[in-house]
C-alpha positions in Angstrom: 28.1 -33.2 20.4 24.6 -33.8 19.6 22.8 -33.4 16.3 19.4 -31.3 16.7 17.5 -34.7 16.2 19.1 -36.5 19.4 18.4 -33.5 21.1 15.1 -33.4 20.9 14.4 -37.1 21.9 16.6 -36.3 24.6 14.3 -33.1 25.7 11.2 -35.2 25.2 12.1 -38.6 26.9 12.9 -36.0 30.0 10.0 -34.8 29.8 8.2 -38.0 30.0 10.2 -39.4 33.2 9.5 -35.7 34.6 6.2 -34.1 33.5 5.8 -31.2 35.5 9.5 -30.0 35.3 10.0 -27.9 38.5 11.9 -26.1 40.8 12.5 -28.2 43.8 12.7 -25.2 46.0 9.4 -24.3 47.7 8.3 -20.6 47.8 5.0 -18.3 47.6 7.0 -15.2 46.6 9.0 -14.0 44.2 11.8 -12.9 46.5 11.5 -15.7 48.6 12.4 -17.9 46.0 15.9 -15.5 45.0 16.8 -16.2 48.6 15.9 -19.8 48.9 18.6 -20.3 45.6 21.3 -18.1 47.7 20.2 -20.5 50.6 21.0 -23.7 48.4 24.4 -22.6 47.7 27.0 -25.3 49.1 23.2 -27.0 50.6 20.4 -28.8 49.5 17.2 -28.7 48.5 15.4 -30.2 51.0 17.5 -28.3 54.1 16.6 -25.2 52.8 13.1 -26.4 52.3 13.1 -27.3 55.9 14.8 -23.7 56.7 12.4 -21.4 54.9 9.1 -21.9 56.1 10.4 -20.5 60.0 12.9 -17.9 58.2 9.4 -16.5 56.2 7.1 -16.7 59.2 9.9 -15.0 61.5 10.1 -12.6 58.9 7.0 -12.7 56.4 7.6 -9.4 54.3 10.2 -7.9 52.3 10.3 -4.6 54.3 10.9 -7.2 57.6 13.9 -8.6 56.1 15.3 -5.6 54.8 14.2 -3.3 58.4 16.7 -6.8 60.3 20.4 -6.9 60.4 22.3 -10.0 59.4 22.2 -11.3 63.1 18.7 -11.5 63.3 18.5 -13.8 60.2 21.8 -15.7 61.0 20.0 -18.4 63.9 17.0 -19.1 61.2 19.4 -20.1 58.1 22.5 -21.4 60.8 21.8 -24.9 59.5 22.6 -24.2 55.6 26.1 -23.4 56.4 28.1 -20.0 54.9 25.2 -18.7 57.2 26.7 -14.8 58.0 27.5 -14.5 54.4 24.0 -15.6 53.2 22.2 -13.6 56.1 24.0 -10.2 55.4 23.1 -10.8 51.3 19.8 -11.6 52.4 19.4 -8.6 54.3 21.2 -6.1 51.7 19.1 -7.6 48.7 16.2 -6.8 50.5 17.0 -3.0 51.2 18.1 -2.9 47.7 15.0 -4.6 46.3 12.7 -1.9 48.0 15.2 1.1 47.4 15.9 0.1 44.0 13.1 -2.2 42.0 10.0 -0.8 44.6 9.8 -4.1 46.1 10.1 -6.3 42.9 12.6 -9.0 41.7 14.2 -7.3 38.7 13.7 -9.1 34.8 16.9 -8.5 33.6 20.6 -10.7 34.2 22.1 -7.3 34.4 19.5 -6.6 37.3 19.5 -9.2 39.4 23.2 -9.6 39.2 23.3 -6.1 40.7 21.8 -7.8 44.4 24.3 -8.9 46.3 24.9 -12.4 46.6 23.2 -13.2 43.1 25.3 -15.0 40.6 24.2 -16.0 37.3 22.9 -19.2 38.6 20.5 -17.6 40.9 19.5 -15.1 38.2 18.9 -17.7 35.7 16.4 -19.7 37.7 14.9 -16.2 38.8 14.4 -15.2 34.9 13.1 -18.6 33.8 11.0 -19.2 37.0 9.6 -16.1 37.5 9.3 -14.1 34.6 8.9 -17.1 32.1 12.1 -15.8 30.0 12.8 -17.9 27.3 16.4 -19.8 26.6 17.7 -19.4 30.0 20.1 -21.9 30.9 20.6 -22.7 35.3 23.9 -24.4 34.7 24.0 -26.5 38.1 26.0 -29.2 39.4 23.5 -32.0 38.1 23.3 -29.7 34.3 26.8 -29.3 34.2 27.4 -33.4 35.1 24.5 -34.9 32.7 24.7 -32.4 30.0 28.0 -33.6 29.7 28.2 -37.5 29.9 25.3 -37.0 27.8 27.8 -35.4 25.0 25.0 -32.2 24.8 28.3 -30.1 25.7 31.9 -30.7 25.8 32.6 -32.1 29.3 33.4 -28.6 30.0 32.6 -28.3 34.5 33.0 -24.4 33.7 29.1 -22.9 34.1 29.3 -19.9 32.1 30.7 -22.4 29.0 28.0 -25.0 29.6 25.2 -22.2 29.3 26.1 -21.0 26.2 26.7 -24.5 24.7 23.2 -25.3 25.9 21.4 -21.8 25.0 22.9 -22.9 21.2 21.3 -26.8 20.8 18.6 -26.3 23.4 15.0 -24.8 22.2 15.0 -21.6 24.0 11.1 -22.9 25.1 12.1 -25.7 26.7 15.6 -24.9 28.2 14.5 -23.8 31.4 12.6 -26.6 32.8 14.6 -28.9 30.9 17.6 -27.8 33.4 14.7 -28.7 36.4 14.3 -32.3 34.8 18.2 -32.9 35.1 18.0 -32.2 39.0 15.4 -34.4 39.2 17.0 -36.8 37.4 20.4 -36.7 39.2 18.7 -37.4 42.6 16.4 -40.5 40.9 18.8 -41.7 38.4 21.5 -40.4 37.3 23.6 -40.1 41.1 26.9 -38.6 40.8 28.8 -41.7 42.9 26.8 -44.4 41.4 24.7 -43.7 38.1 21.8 -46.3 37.5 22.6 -46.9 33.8 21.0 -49.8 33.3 17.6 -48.1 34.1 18.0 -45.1 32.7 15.7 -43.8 29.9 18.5 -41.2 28.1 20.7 -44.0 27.6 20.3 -44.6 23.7 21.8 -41.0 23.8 24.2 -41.0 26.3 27.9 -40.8 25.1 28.7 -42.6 28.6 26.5 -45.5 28.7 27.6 -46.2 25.2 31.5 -45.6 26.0 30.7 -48.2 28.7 29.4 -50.9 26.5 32.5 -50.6 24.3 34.9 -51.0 27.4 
């Protein structure tokens, strides 16, 4: 595990390499960005990126998604797979956002885990992205891989036990892009079947790299 020193350098080398530290999905509105994380599930980026803008123009207000059923949705989101699941949660969230919140994306974890299809992923991002809530942790597939080879956590692939490892060395100000600054560089660098050590700018920190170079 890392001191609070090599964290830091870590936190501000990322933040060189990535400046602007941001969420890869695109959206305009608040709820367009919860469902465009339930989109991502078991998808990419830059499908449901592709998948949104027809979804929102089909459908351009909360009170339109909520007043559709789940078959009306389905044929816009078909191509980001699980697409029944994510069209009925879709359509529910929305009918619960109005009914519930008056038509706003709840602050709290214990609110938005209340919509259906929102796990603490999704609520993470909304909390950090949205309402600018400080120490939130989006324990992704890239966070969870880097934070670990990294040696910032345990090598733990659980989410909920990389979170709180993170929420304890990261500073609660900087955790949340921080987590947008590993995706970005996962895709760039860092690549799950083939990692670009040699050119990467975390390795004087990385507990990989360096078990590499004693191998």
């Amino acid at each position: 595990m890392k001191n609070s020193k090599e964290v830091a350098s870590i936190v501000q080398t990322l933040k060189a390499c990535y400046p602007e530290g941001i969420c890869s999905l695109q959206y305009e509105k608040d709820y367009e960005l919860l469902f465009a994380t339930r989109l991502s599930a078991q998808c990419t980026d830059e499908r449901v990126n592709q998948v949104t803008p027809a979804l929102f123009s089909r459908f351009p207000t909360l009170a339109d998604l909520a007043e559709a059923e789940p078959a009306d949705v389905e044929p816009y989101i078909h191509s980001c797979g699980f697409f029944r699941a994510k069209a009925r949660d879709i359509v529910f969230a929305s009918r619960m956002l109005l009914s519930e919140y008056g038509g706003k994306v709840p602050g709290t974890m214990e609110e938005l885990l209340s919509l259906p299809g929102v796990g603490r992923k999704t609520a993470n991002l909304i909390l950090g992205d949205v309402h600018h809530t400080p120490g939130v942790v989006v324990a992704d597939t890239h966070c969870i891989r880097i934070t670990g080879l990294l040696g910032l956590t345990d090598g733990s692939k659980d989410p909920g036990k990389v979170e709180r490892q993170l929420r304890a060395c990261l500073p609660p100000e900087e955790s949340n892009d921080f987590c947008h600054r590993l995706v970005l560089h996962g895709r760039a660098v860092c690549r799950a079947r083939k990692p670009d050590c040699p050119n990467c700018a975390l390795r004087p920190w990385c507990d990989h790299f360096r078990g590499q170079e004693k191998a």
